[in-house]
N, C-alpha and C positions, 0 to 999 in steps of 0.2 A: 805531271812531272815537268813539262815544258814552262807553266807557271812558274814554279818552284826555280829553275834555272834562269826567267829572266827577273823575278826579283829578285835572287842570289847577285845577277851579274848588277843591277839596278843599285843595291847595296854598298856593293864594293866601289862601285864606279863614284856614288857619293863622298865613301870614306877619304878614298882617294884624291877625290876634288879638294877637300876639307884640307887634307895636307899639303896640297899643291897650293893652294889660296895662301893657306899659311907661310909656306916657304917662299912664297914669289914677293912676299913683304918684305922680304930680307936679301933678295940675290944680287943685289949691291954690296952688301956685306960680307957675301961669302966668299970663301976662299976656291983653290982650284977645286979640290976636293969635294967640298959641298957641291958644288954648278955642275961637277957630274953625278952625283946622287938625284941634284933637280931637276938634271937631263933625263935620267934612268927613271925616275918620276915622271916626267911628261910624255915621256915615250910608252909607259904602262899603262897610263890613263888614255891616252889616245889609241892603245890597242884595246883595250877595256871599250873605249866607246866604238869602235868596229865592230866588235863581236857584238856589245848589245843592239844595235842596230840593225847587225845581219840577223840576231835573233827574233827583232821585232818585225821585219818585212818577213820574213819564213811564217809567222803565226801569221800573219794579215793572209797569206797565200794561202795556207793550207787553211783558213777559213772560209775561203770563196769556192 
């Protein structure tokens, strides 16, 4: 199960990437609007990558 949750999380954290990459080509462009959407983006990806992190040291541990 614990697999199953960190390629879940492993997944998302790419898609996420993929759209941040994407928008960060544009945030010259964007208006007030948008730069908080790519805030609210950045900030979910960097929690995204907390959790999977925390998830990966937890397996390392409970396999020693």
């Amino acid at each position: 199960m614990e697999e199953f949750a960190i390629k879940l999380l492993g997944y998302q954290l790419t898609a996420i990437a993929i759209i941040w990459i994407g928008m960060a080509f544009f945030l010259s462009k964007m208006d007030d609007v948008s730069k908080i959407i790519f805030y609210a983006v950045s900030s979910w990806l960097l929690f995204l990558l907390v959790i999977f992190v925390k998830q990966i040291v937890k397996k390392r541990k409970m396999k020693e």
